[in-house]
N, C-alpha and C positions, 0 to 999 in steps of 0.2 A: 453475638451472632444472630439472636432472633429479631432483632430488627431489621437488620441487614434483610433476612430473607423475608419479611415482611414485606418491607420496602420493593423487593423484586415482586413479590406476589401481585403484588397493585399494579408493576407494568403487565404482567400479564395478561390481569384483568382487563388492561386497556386495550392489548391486543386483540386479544378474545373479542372485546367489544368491538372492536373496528370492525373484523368479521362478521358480527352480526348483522351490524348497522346497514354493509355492503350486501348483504344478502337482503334487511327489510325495507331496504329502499324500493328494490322491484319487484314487480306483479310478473312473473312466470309465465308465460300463457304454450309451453310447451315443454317436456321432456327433455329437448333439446335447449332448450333455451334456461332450464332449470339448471342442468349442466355446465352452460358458461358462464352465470351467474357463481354458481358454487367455486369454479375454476379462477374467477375474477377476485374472489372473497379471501380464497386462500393464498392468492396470489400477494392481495395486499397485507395480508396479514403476516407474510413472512418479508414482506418491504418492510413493516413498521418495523419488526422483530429486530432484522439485521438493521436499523436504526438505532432502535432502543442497544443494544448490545455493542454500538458505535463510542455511544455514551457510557455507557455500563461500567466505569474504570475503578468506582471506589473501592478497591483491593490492595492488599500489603504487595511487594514485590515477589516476582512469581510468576510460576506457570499457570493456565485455566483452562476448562472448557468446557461448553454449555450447550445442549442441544435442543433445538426449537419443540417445542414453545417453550419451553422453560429461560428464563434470563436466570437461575441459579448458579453463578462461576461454579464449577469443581474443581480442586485443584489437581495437578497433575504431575508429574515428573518433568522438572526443569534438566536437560541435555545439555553437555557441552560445546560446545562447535569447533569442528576441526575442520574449514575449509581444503575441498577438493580442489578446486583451484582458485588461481592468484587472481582477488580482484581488483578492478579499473576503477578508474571514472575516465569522463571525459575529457579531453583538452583541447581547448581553440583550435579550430581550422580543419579538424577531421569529421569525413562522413556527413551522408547527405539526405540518407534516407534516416525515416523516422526516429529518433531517440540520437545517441550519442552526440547531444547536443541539438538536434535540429528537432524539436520539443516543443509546446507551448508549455508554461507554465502561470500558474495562478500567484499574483502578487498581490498581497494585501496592502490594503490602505494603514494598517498596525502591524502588530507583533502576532504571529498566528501561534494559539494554542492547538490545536489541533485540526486535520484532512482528511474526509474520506475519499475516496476514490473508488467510483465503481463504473458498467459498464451497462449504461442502461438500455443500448441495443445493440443486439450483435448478429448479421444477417450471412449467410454463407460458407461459414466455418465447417469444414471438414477434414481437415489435419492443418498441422504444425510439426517444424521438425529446427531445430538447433543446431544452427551452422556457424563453423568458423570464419573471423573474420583476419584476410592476410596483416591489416597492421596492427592488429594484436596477436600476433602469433599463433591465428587459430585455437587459441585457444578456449575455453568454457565446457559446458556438460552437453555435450553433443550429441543429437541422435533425434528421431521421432518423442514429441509432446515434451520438451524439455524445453523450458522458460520462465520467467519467473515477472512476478508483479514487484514492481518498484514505488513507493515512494519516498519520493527525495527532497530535502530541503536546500536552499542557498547554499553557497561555500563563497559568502565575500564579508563576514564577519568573525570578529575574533573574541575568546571570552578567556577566563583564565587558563582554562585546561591549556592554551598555550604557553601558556609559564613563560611568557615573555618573547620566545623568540619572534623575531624579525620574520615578518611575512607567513606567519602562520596565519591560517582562517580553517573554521571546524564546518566541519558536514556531518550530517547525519541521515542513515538510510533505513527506510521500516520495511521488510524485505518477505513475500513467501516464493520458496525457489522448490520448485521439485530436483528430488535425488541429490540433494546438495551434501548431506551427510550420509544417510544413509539410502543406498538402493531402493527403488518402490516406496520410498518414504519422501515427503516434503519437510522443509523446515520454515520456521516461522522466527525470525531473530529479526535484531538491530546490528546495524553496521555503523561502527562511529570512526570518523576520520580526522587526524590532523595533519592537515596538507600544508606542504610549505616548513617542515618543522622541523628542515637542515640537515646536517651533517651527524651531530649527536644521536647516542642513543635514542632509540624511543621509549618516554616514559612505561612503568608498571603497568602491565594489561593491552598494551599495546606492539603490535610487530613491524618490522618495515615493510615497505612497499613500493619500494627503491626509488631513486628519483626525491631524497629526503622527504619523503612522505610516511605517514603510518597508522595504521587501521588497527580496531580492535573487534568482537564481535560478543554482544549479550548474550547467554546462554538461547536455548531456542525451546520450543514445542513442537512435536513431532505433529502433523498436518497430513492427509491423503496427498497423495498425485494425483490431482484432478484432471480429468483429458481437458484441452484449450476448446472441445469442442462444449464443454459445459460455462465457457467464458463469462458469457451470461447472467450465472447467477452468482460471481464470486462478487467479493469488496477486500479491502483493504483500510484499515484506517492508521495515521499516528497522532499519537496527541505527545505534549510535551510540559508540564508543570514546574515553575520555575520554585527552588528548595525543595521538591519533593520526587517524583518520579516518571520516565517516558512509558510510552505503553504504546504496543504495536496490536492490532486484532485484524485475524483471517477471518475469512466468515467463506463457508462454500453455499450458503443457502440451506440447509441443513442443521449443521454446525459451527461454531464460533471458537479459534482459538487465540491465545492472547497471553504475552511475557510482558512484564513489564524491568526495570532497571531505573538505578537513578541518575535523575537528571543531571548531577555533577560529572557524570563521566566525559559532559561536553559543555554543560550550561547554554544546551542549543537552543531554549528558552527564552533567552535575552536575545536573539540574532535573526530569529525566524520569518523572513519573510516575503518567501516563496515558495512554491510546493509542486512540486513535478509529479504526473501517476503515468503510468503506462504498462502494457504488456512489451517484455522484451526479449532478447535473449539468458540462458543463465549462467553470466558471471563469466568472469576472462574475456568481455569482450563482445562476448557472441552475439548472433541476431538470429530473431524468432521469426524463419520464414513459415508465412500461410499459405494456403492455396487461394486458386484464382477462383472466379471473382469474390472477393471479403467486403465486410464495411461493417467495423468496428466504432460506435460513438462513447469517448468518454468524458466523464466526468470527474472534478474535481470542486469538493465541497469545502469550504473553508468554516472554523471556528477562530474569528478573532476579534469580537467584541463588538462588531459592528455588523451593519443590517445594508451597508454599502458592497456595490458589485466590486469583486475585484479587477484587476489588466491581465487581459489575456498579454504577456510576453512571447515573443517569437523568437526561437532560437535559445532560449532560456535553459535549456535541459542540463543538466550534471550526470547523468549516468553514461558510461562508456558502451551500454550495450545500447539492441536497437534490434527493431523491427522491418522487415518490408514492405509496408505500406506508406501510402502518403498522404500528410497532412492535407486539411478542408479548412472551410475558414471555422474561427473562434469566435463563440460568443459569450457572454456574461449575463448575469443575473444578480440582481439583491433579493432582501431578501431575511428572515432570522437563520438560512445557512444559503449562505452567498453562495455564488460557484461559476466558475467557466465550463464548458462545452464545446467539441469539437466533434468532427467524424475524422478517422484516416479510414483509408479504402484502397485496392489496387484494383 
């Protein structure tokens, strides 16, 4: 254990030093100006932080959480999950507004280990409220500041955990949803999917989802309900190690938390590669309306062995929920964490 936190101590130190550095770059020459400097300093140094803590994953399987500055995981109480309502994904030909398919997505040129997704500017935001949508039956957690960050991987490859059948392909979803378990609580889990997997039962650990589909869900960490008007300073990341373990991390800017499971539950490892992020509705469907006028730009960063931009895809999206806004155009970047960008705005 004491190298481990050895090891964290020196990212610290880094941090720390960024802050410094960002403050003796400049000459002052007012009270005022002393102030934005200091504002700018801390600003980056909780960018590096929620970075450092992106990567952060050498941990056994498990619950964590870490709050700034500190990059020390603590461990925490791993939770069950008992979904409140029945989740979707998307399927061809429905929906038009933002997410439930009408999505960009980041595709790599490889096999992506790990995405962060965050939201590096977000102009307008004054509420958010969780609406049903009529072709899913209205369903989802409805109500003011209910929605959830998504990120999503492919669903057009197949690995064992299909155990063979015919037209099976795995998904996998790294999910923070407010109220999802419990009331005034968020949670923080993995959603794994084997879609296409017929008739028969669905294996151990897994439930149906009718339509011979069947989903399972990693235990979770309990996480704030952050209002959407703090948008701003959240992230998201999933990373995925092949023979070893997935790991999902919330970060609200403050705090970081973070489950991991193993990677056998889908082998999404070997298949990965593309990566959906978005703010949407939560779950059953739903869609996260904002108010007027918004302009939301995200980000999606990729880890996949290369220093090459990825394709923005249009239309790429797998998650069944969605947003009220609309998509801007996509750009790309290279890079040592490559990434696409976008704005949606109403």
């Amino acid at each position: 254990m004491t190298p481990r936190k050895t090891r964290y101590s020196h990212y610290a130190m880094q941090i720390a030093a960024a802050a410094l550095i960002s403050i003796c770059c400049f000459q002052p020459v007012s009270a005022a100006q002393t102030t934005d400097v200091a504002v700018d300093a801390e600003a980056a140094a909780r960018d590096n932080w929620r970075e450092v803590m992106t990567h952060n994953t050498e941990l056994w399987e498990g619950c964590f959480q870490a709050s700034y500055p500190s990059i020390v995981w603590e461990q925490v109480e791993c939770k069950e999950l008992h979904p409140r309502v029945h989740p979707v994904f998307h399927r061809p030909g429905e929906g038009q507004v933002t997410g439930n398919g009408h999505d960009y997505v980041a595709e790599a040129p490889g096999l992506i280990s790990g995405t962060l997704g965050s939201f590096p500017t977000v102009t307008g935001v004054k509420s958010e409220k969780g609406v049903g949508v009529e072709a899913y039956g209205d369903g989802g957690i409805l109500g003011p500041n209910e929605y959830s960050l998504q990120l999503n991987t492919n669903y057009t490859g197949t690995t064992s955990a299909c155990d063979g059948h015919t037209d099976c392909v795995v998904w996998q979803q790294f999910i923070y949803a407010t109220d999802y378990e419990t009331k005034g609580k968020a949670a923080v889990f993995m959603q794994y999917w084997l879609i296409g997997w017929g008739d028969s039962d669905c294996p151990s650990g897994f439930a149906s989802a009718g339509s011979g589909d069947c989903y399972g869900n990693s235990k979770y960490v309990s996480a704030p309900d952050v209002k959407p008007t703090s948008l701003g300073s959240l992230s998201l990341s999933g990373a995925a190690e092949a023979g070893s373990k997935d790991t999902v991390v919330f970060n609200d800017g403050t705090t970081a938390y973070t489950v991991s499971g193993s990677d056998t539950m889908l082998d999404i490892s070997q298949v990965w590669k593309e990566s959906e992020f978005n703010v949407v509705g939560d779950a059953g469907g739903s869609r996260a309306d904002f108010n007027t006028p918004v302009s939301i730009t995200v980000k999606v960063a990729l880890t996949d062995g290369s220093s090459s931009a990825p394709t923005c895809v249009a239309n790429g999206g797998t998650t069944g929920e969605s947003n009220n806004l609309n998509l801007g155009k996509c750009s790309t970047a290279s890079g040592s964490s490559p990434y696409i960008q976008f704005i949606e705005s109403n």
